[in-house]
N, C-alpha and C positions, 0 to 999 in steps of 0.2 A: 479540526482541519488538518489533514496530512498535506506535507508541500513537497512533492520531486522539486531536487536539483536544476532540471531545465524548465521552472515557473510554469508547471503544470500543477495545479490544485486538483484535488481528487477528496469528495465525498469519505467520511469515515464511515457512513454506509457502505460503503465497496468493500469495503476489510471483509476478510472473510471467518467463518469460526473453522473453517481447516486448520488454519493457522492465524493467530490475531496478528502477522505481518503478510500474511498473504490480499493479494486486491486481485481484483477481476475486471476487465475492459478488454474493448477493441485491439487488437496487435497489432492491426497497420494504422491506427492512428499514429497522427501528428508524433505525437507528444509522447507514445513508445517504439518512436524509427529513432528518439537519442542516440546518437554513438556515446552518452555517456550514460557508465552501468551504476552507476551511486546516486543514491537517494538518501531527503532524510524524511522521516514522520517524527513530528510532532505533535502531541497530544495537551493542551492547555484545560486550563480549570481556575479561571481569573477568581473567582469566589472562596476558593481555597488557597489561593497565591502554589499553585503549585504547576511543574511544567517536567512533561520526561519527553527529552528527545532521542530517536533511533538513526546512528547514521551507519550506511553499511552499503556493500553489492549487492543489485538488485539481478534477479534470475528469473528464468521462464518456467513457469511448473507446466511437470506433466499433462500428458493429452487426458490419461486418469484422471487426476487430477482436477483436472478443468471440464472434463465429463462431470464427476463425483456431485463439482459444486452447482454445476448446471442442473443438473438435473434435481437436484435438491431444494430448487425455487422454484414457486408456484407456476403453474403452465401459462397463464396471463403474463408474469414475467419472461417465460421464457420465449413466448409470438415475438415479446419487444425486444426482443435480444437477437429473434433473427430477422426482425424488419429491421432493424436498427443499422445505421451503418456510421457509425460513432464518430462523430469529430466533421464528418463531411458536408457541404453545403447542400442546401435543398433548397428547390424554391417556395414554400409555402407552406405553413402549420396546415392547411390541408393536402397535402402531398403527404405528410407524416400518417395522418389517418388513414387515408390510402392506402398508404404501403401497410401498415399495419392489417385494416380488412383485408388484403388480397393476400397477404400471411397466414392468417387468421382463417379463412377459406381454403386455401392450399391444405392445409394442415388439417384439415377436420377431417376426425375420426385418427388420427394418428395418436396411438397410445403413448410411443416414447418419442419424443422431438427431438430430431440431431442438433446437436451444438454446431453453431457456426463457426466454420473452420478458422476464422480470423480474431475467434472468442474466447481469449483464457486470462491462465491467471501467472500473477511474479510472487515472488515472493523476497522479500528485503533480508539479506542475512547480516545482521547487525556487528558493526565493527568494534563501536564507539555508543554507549547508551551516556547520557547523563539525566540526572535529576535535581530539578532545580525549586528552589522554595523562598519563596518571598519574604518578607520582614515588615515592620510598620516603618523598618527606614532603609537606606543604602543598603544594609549588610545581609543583604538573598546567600544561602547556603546552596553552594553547588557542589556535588560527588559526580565525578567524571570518572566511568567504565571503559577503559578500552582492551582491546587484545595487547601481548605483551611481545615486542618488535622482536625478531629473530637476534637472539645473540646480546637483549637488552640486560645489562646491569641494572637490577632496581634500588633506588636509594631510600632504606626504610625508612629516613624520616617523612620522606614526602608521599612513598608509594607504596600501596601494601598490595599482599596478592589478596586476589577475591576468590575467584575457583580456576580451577584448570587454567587454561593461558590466560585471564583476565586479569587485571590490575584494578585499584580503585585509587583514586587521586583527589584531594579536598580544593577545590580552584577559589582563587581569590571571585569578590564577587564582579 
């Protein structure tokens, strides 16, 4: 389960393989008019006690981009992508098929289907990664990644470099 910042849940289906932080959905929906651009994904795995969280700004990729991925899902996917008007009310699961046949019809014999203009994708540029791991008791192992603040003194007992601007830091649990 991935969770934005403003309690909008989003399918780890949506991830894209552009990029394994990149998602795809509606742009005027609800829940991407946020004024606020940070997000985190969270990725769980209760059975292995293990957990990596992503927190970072989120961005709007490319019209490319969101061509690229469109069009790289099956053409049944893509009807329901432009019947779809995501997040908005309708009156009736048969309304939904509807619009879908009269999609579905419009569209016949069209080789390449435009993406709808309101249909792309973000992409989370990570700030802050951490990974976290369970124990049979209290004592979960947490390594916390962040970028390294303009001008930060690092104190090496507690914080080591990782790559480029990154830090790595061991947190209590």
């Amino acid at each position: 389960m991935c969770h934005l910042y403003h309690n909008q849940a989003l399918n780890v289906d949506h991830l894209s393989n552009l990029n394994p932080m990149s998602l795809f959905a509606n742009w005027l929906s609800e829940a991407r008019q946020s004024a606020n651009p940070y997000a985190s994904v969270v990725f769980y795995w209760p059975a292995l006690h293990r957990q990596v969280r992503f927190d970072g700004r989120v961005e709007r990729l490319s019209a490319d981009d969101s061509d690229r991925d469109f069009h790289s899902r099956p053409m049944e996917n893509q009807l329901h992508l432009i019947a779809n008007a995501q997040g908005k009310a309708i009156e009736s699961r048969e309304a939904i098929e509807q619009r879908f046949e009269r999609v579905c019809v419009e569209m016949e014999g069209v080789d390449t289907l435009p993406r709808p203009a309101d249909w792309g994708g973000y992409r989370l540029v990570p700030s802050m990664i951490e990974l976290w791991q369970g124990q049979d008791n209290w004592r979960r192992d947490r390594l916390y990644f962040r970028k390294r603040r303009e001008g930060e003194v690092v104190d090496e007992k507690l914080t080591r470099t990782a790559h480029g601007d990154w830090v790595v830091e061991r947190l209590m649990p």
